[in-house]
Residue frames as qw, qx, qy, qz and C-alpha x, y, z in Angstrom:
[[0.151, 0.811, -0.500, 0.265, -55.38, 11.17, -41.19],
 [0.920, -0.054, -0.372, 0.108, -53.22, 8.56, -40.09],
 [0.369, -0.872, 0.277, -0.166, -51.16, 8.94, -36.75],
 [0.831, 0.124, -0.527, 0.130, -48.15, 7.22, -36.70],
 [0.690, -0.721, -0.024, 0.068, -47.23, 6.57, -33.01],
 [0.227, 0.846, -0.480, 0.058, -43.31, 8.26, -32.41],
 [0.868, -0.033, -0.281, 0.409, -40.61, 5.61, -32.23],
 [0.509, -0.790, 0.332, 0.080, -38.13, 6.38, -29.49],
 [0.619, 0.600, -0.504, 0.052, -34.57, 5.74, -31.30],
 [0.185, 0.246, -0.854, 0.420, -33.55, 4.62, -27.67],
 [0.615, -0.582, -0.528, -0.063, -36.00, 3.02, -24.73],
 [0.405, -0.681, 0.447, -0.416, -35.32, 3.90, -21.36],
 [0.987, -0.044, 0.156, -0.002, -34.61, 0.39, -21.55],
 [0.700, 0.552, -0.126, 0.436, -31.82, 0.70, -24.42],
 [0.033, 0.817, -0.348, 0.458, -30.32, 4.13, -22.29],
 [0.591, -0.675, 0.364, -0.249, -30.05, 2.18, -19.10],
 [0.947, -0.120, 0.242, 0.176, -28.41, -0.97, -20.65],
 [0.643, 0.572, -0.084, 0.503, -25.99, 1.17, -22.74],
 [0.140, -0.720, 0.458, -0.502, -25.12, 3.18, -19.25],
 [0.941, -0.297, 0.109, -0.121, -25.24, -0.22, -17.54],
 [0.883, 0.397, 0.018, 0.251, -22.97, -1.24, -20.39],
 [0.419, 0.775, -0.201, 0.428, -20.84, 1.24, -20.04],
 [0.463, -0.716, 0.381, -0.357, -20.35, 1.10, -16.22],
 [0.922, -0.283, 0.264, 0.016, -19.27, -2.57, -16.33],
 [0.637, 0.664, -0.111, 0.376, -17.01, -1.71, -19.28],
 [0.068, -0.731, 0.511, -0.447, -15.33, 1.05, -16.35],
 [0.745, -0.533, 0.365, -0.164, -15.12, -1.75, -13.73],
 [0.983, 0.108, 0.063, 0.136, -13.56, -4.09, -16.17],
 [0.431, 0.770, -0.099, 0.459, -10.89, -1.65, -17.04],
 [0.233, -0.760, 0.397, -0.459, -10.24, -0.38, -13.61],
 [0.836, -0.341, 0.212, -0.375, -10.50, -3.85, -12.21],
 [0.834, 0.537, 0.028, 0.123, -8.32, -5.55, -14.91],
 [0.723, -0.242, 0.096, 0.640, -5.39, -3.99, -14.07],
 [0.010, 0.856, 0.202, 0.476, -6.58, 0.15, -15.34],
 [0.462, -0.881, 0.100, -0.010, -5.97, 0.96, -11.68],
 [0.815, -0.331, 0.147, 0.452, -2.99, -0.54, -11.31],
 [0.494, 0.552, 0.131, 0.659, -1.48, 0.94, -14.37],
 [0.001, 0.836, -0.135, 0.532, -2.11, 4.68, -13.19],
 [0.605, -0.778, 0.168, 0.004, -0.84, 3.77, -9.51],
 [0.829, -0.072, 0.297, 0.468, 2.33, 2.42, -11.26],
 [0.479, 0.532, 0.166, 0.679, 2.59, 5.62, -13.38],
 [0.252, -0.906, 0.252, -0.229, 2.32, 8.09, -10.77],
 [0.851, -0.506, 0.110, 0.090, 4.82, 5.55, -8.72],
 [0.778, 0.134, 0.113, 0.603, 7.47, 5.48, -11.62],
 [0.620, 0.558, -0.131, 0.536, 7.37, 9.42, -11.24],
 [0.500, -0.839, 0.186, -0.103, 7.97, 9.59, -7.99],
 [0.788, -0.371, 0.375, 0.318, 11.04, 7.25, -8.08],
 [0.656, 0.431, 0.204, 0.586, 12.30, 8.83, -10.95],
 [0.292, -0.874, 0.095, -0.376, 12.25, 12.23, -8.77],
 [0.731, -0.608, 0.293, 0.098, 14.36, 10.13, -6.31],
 [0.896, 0.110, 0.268, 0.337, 16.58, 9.00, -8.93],
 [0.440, 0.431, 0.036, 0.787, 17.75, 12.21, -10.35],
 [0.340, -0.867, 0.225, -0.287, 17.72, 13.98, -6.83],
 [0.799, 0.004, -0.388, 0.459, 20.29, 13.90, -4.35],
 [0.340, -0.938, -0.022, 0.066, 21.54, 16.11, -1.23],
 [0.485, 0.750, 0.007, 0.450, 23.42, 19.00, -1.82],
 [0.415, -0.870, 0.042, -0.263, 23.67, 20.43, 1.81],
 [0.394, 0.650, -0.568, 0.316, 27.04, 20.43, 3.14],
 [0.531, -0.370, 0.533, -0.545, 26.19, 19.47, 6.43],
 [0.906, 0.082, -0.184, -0.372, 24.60, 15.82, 5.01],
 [0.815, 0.167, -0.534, 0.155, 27.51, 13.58, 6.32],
 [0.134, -0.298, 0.625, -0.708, 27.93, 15.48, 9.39],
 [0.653, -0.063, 0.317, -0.685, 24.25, 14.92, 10.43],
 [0.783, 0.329, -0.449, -0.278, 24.73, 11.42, 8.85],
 [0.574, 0.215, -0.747, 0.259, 27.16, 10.38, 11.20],
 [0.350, -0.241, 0.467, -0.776, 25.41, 11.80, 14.12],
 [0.804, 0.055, 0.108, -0.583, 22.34, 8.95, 13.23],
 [0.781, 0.072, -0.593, 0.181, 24.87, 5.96, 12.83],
 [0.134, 0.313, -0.670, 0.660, 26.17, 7.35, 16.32],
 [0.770, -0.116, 0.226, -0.586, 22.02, 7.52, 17.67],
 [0.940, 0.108, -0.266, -0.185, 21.90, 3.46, 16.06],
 [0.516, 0.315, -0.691, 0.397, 24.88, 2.54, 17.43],
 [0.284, -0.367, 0.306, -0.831, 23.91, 4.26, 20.38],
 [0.610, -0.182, 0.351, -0.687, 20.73, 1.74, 20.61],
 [0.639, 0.025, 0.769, -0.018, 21.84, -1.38, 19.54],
 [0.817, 0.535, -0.043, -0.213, 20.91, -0.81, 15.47],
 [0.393, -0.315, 0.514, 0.695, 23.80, -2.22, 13.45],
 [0.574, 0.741, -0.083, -0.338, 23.57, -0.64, 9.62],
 [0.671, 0.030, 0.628, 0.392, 24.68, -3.04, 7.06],
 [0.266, 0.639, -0.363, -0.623, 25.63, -1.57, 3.55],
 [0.592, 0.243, 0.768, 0.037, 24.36, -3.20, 0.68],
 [0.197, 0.575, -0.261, -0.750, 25.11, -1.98, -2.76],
 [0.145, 0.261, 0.889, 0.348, 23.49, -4.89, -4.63],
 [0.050, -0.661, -0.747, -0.040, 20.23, -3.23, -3.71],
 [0.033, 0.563, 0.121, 0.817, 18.94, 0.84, -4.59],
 [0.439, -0.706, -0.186, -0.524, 16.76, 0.95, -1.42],
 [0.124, 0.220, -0.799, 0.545, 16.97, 0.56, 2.28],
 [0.672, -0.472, -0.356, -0.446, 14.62, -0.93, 4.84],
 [0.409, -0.401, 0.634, -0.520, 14.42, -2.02, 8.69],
 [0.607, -0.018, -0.793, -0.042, 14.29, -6.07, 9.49],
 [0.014, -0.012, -0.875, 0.484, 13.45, -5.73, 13.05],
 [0.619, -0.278, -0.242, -0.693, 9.39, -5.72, 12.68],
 [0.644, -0.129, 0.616, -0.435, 7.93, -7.96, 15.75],
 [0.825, 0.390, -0.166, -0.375, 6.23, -9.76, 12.14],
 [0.634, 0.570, -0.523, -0.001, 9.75, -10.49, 10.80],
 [0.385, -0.365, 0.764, -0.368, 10.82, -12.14, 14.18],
 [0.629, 0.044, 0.679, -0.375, 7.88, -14.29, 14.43],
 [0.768, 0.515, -0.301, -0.232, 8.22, -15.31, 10.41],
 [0.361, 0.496, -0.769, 0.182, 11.91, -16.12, 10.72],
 [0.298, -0.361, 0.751, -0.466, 10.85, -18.23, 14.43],
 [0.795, 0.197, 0.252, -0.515, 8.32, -20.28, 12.77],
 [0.820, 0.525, -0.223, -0.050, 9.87, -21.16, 9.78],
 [0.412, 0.603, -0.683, 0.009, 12.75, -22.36, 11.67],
 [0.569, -0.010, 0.497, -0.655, 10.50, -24.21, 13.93],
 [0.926, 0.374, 0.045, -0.009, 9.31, -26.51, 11.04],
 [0.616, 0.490, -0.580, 0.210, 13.22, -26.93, 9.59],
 [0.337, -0.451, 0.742, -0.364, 14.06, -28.34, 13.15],
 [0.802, 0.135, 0.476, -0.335, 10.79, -30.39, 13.04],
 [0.783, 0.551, -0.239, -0.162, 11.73, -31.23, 9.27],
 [0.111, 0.715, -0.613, 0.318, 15.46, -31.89, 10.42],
 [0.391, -0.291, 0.754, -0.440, 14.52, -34.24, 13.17],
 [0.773, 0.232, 0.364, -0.466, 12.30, -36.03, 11.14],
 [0.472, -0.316, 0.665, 0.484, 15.08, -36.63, 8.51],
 [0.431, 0.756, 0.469, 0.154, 13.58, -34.88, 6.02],
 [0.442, -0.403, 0.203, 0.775, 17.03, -32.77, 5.20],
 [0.411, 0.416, 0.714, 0.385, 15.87, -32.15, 1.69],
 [0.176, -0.826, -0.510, -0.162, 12.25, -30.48, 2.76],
 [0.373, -0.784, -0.256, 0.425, 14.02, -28.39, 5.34],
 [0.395, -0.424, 0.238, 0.779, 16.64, -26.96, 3.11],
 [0.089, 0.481, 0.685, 0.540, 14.18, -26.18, 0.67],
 [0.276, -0.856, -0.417, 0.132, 11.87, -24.19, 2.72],
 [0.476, -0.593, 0.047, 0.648, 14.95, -22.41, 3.91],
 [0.402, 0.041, 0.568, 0.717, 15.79, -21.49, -0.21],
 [0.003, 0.736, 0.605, 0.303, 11.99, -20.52, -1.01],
 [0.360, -0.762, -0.359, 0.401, 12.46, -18.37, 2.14],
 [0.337, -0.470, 0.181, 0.795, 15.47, -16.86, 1.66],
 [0.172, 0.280, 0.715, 0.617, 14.44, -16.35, -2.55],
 [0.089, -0.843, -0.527, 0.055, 10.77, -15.11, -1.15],
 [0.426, -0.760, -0.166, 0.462, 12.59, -12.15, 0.67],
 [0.459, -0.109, 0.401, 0.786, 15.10, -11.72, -1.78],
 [0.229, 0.495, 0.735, 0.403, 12.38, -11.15, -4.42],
 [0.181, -0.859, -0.426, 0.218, 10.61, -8.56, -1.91],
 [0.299, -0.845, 0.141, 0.420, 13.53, -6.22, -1.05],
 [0.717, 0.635, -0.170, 0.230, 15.74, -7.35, -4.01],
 [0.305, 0.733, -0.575, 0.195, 18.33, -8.15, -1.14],
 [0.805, 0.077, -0.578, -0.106, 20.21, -11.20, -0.29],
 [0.274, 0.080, -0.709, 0.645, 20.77, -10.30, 3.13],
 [0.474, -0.338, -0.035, -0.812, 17.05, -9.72, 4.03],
 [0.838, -0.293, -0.439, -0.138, 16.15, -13.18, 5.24],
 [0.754, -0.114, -0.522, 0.381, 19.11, -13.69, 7.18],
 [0.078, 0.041, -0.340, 0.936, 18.57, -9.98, 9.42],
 [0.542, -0.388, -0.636, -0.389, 14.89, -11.05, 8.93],
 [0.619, -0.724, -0.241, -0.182, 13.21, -9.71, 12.75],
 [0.676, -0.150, -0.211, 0.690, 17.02, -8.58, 14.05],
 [0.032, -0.954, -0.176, 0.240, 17.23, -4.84, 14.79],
 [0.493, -0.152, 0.524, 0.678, 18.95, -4.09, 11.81],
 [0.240, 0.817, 0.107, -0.514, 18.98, -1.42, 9.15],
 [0.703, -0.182, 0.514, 0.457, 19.99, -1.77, 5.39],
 [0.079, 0.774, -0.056, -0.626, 21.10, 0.80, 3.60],
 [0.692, 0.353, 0.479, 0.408, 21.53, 0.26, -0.48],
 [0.488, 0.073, 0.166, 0.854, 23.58, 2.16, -2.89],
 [0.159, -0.608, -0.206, -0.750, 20.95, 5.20, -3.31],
 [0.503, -0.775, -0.307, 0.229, 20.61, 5.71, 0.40],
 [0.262, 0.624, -0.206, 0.707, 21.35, 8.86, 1.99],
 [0.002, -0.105, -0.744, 0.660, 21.13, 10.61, 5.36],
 [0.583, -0.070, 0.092, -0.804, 17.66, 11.57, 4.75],
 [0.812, 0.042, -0.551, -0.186, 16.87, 7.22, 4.00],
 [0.323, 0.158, -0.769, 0.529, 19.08, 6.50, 7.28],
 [0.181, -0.065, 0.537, -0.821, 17.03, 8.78, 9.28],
 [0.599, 0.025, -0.165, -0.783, 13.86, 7.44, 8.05],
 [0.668, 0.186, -0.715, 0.083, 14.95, 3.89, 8.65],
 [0.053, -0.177, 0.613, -0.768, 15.86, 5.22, 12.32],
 [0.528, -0.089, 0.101, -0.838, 12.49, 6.31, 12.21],
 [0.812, -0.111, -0.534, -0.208, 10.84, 2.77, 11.76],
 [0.492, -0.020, -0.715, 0.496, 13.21, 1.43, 14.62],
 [0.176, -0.208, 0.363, -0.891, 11.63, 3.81, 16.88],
 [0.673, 0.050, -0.309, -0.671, 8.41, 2.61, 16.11],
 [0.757, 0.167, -0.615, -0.145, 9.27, -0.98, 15.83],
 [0.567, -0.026, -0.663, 0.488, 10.95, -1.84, 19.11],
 [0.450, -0.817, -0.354, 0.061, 9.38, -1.08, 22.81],
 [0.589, -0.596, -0.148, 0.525, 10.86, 1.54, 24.69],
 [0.470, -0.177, 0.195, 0.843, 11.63, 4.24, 22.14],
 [0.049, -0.235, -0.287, -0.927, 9.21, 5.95, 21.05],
 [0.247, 0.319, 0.690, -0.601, 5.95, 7.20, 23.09],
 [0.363, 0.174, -0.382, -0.832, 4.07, 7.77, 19.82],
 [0.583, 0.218, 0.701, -0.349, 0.51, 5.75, 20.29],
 [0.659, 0.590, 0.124, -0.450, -0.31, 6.38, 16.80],
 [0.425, 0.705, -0.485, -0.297, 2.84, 5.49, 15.35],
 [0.313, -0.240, 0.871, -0.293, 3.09, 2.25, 17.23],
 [0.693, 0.300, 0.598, -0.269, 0.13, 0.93, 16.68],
 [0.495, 0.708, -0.227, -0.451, 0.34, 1.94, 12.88],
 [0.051, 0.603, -0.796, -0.009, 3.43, -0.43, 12.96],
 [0.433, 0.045, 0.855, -0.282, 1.97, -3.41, 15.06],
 [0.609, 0.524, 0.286, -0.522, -1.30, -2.92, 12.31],
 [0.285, 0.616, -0.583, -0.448, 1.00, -3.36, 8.82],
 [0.063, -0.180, 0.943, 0.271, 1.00, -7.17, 8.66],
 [0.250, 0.481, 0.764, -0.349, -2.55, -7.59, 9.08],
 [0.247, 0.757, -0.084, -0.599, -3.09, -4.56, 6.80],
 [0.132, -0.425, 0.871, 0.210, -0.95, -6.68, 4.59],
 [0.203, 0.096, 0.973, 0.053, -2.43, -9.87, 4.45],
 [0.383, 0.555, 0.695, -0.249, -6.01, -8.67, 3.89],
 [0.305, 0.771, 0.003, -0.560, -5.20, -6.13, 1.27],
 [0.143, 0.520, -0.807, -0.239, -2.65, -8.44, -0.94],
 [0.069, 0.104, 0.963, 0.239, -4.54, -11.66, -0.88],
 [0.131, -0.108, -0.532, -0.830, -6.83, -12.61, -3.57],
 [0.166, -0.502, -0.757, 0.384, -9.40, -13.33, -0.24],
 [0.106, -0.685, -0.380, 0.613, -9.69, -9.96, 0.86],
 [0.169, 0.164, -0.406, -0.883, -9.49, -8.22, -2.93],
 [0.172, -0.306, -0.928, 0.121, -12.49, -10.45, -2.89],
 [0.313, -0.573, -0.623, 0.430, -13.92, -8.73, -0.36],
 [0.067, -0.493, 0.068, 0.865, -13.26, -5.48, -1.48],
 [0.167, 0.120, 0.900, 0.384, -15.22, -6.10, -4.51],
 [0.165, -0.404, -0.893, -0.112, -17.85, -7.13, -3.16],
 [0.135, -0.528, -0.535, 0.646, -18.18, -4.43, -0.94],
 [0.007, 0.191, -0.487, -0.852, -17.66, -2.16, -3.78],
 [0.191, -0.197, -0.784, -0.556, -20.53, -3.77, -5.90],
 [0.278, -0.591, -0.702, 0.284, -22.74, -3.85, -2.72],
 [0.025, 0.696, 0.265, -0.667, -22.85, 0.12, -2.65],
 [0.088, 0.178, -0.643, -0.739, -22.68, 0.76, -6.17],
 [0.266, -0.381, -0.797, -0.385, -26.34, -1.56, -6.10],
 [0.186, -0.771, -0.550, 0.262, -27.69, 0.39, -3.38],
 [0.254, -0.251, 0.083, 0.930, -26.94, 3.71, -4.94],
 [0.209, -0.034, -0.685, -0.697, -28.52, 2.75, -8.02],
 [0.255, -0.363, -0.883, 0.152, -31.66, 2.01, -5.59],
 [0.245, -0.566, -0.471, 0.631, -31.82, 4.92, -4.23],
 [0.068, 0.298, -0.434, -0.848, -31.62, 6.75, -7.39],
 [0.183, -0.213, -0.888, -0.363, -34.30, 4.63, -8.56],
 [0.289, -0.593, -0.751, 0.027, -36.63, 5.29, -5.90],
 [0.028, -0.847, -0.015, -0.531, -35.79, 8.99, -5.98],
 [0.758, -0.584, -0.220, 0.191, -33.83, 8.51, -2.20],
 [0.076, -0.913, 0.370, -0.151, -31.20, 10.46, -0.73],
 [0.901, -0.050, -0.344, 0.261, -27.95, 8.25, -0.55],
 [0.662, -0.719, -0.025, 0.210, -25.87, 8.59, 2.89],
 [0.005, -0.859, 0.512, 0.000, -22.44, 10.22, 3.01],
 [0.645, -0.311, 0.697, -0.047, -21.56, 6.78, 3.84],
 [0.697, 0.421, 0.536, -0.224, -22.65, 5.19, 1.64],
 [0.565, 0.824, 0.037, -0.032, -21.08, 7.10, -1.00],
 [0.366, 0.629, -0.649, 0.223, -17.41, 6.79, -0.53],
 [0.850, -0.328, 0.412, -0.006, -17.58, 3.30, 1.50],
 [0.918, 0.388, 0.084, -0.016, -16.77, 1.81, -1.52],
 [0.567, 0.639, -0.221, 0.471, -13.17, 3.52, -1.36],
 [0.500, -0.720, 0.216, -0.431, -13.57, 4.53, 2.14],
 [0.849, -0.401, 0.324, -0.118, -12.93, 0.99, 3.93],
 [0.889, 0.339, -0.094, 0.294, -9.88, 0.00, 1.38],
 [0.224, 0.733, -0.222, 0.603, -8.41, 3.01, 2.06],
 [0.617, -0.607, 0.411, -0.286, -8.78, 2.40, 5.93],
 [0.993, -0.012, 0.062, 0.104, -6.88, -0.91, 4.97],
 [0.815, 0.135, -0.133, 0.548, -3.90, 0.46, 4.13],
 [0.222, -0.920, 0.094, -0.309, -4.06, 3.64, 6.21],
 [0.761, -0.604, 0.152, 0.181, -1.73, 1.59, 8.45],
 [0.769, 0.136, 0.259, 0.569, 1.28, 1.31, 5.59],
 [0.243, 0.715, 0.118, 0.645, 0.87, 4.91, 5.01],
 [0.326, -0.898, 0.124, -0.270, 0.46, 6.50, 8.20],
 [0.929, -0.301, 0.104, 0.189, 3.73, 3.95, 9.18],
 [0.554, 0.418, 0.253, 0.674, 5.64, 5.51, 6.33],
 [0.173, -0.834, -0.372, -0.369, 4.49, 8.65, 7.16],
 [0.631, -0.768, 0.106, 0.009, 5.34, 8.89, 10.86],
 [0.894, -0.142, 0.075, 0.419, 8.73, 7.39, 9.94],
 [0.574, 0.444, 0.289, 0.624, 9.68, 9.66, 7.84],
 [0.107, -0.831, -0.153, -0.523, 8.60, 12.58, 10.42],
 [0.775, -0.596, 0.021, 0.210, 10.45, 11.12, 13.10],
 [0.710, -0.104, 0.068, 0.693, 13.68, 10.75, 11.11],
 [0.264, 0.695, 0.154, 0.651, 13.17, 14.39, 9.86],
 [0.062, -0.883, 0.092, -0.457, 12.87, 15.81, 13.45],
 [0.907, -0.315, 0.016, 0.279, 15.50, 13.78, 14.45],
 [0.557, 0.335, 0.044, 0.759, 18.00, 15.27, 11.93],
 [0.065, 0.690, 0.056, 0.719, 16.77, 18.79, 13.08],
 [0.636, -0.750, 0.058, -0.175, 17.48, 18.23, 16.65],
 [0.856, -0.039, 0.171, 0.487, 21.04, 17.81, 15.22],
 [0.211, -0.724, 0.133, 0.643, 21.24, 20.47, 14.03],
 [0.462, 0.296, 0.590, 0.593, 20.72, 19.85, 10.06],
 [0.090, 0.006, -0.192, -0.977, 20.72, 23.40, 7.88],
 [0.559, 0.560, 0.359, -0.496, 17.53, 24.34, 6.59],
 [0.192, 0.455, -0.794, -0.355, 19.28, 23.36, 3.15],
 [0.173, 0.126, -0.971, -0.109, 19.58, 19.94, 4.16],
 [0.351, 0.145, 0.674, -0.633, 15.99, 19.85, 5.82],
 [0.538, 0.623, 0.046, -0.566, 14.25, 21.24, 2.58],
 [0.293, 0.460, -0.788, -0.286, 15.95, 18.58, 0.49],
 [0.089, -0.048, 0.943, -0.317, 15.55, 15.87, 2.83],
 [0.370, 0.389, 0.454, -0.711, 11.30, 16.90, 3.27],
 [0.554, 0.485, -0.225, -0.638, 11.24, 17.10, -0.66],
 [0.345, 0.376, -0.858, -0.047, 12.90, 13.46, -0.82],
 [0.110, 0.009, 0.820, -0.561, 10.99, 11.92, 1.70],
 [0.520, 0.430, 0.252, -0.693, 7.79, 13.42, 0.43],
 [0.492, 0.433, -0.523, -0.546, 8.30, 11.73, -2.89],
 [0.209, 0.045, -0.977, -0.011, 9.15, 8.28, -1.41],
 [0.223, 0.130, 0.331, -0.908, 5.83, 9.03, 0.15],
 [0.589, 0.512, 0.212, -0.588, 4.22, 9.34, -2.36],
 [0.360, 0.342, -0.859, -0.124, 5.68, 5.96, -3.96],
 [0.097, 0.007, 0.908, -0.408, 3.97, 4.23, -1.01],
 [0.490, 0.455, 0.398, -0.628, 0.70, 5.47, -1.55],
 [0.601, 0.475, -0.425, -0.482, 0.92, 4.93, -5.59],
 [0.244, 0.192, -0.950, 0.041, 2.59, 1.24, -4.92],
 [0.029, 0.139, 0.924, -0.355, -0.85, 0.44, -2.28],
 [0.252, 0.207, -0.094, -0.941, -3.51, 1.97, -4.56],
 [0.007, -0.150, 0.965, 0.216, -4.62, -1.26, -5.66],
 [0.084, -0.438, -0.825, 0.346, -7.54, -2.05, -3.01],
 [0.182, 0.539, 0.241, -0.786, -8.81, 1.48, -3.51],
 [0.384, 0.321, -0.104, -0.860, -9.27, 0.83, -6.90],
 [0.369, -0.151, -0.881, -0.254, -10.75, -2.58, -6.99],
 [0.134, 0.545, 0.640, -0.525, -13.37, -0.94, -4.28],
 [0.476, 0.469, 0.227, -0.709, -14.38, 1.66, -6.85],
 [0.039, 0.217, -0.906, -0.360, -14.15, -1.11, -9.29],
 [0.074, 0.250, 0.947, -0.190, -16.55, -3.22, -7.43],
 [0.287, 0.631, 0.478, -0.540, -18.97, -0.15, -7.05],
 [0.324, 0.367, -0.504, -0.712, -18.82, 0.53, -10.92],
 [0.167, -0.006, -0.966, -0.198, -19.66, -3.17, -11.67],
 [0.017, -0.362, -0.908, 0.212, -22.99, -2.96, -9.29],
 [0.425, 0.611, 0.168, -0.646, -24.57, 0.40, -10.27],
 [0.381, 0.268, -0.671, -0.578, -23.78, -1.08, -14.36],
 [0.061, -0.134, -0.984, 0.101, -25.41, -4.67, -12.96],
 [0.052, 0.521, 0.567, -0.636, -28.21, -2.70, -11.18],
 [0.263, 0.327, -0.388, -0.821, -28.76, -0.49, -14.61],
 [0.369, 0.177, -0.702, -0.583, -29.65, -3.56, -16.49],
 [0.161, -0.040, -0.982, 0.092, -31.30, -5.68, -14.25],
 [0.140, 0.627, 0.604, -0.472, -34.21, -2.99, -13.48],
 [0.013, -0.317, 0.283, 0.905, -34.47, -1.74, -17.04],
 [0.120, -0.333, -0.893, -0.278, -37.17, -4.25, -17.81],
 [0.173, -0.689, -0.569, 0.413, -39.15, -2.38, -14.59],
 [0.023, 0.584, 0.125, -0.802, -38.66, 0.88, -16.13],
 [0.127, 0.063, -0.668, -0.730, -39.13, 0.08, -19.67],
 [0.148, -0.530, -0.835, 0.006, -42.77, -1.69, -18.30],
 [0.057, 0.624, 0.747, -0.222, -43.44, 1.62, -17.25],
 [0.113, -0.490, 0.208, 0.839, -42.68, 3.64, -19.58],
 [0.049, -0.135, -0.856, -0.496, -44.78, 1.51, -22.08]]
């Protein structure tokens, strides 16, 4: 009687490079510009929520004029701008010390008779900004304690605006958390948005994603840590843009209700607020998923690179 020894239609070799396979497949996707996509489709419907909302509350122009009286009150001035849907604050400490630099070099450019260079710079600048906010009065209120309201603003966008200024400028608000949150945004910034620190996030990503797959290999327990770094430490990157947003948006809310807005206009305001919210967080999702990007890419890397060691002993 002849035995024929059983073929295995997969190895443990085959399974781990086809789950290997597949795991770099998810990183490429998510990494590629997957993540982005879904943080851009939750983002369009929040702002389509903002777009076909609007306050109803009769009170909304009283308690409107009560927060140009508070800005007035502390030195904001509120420019109207109906080229542009949103609104933002220009006094950041950041936007100061941009606009003081860059006009620093156009002196130095200026003095050096290099008219050209300087008024260039100035164009990029002004263009840069323009691009950002999508208005043409951002550069030139660029680190001024100024507020700019665009055609969709309401009072609930004023007061939230307010709410930055508090934040932004000494002497008005005693919030430690919301201060610092503020002071933390450019830095938060710079390392989440350049292609350095996505980089970095990556890497980190891929670095726990290959010690997972280790531990799983050698039958270990993997750390709490360990398991949501990989999303963990992006997410602590832009904690500052969110909890900034955040606070702002709780300041101007119990601002209005220490005016005296209805409960109408509160519960409108709270539902409007909450959405732009939750535009911020979908618009800075990025980093979180090019961390679990990274860690998809190193447990699929890890798969294939120790299937030889398991296929050796499985043989």
């Amino acid at each position: 009687m002849i035995i024929y020894r059983r073929r295995r239609l997969f190895s443990e070799k085959g399974k781990n490079n086809l789950k290997g396979a597949g795991l770099l497949a998810g990183s490429l996707v998510l990494g590629n510009g997957g993540g982005a996509l879904l943080g851009e489709e939750a983002q369009k419907k929040f702002e389509s929520y903002l777009l076909n909302s609007e306050l109803t509350a009769k009170d909304k122009e009283i308690i409107k004029k009560k927060l140009e009286n508070k800005a007035k009150e502390q030195g904001i001035k509120i420019i109207n701008d109906p080229e542009v849907y949103n609104s933002f604050y220009t006094g950041s400490k950041y936007g100061k010390y941009v606009r003081d630099e860059t006009s620093k070099i156009v002196k130095k450019l200026r003095k050096s008779g290099k008219n050209k260079d300087a008024e260039a710079l100035l164009k990029n600048s002004n263009k840069e900004f323009e691009r950002e906010t999508g208005s043409k009065q951002a550069w030139k209120n660029l680190g001024k304690d100024r507020i700019i309201l665009g055609e969709g603003a309401d009072t609930d966008s004023l007061a939230h605006e307010l709410g930055h200024a508090q934040y932004e400028r000494s002497g008005r608000s005693k919030s430690i958390i919301g201060k610092a949150a503020h002071k933390l945004i450019p830095i938060s910034k710079i390392i989440s948005d350049s292609k350095y620190g996505k980089g970095a996030i990556f890497a980190h990503g891929f670095q726990a994603g290959m010690k997972k797959e280790k531990n799983n290999r050698e039958g270990k327990e993997t750390k709490t840590w360990d398991k949501v770094r990989s999303v963990a430490v992006p997410a602590a990157l832009i904690s500052p843009i969110l909890i900034a947003e955040g606070k702002a948006s709780l300041n101007g809310l119990k601002t209005m209700k220490q005016m005296g807005a209805s409960k109408e206009l509160m519960k409108q305001s709270g539902k409007r607020l909450g959405a732009a919210f939750g535009t911020y967080v979908a618009g800075n999702s990025e980093p979180i998923f090019i961390g679990a990007s990274g860690e998809l890419a190193g447990r699929g890397v890890s798969k294939i690179l120790h299937s030889k060691d398991k296929d050796k002993k499985d043989s």
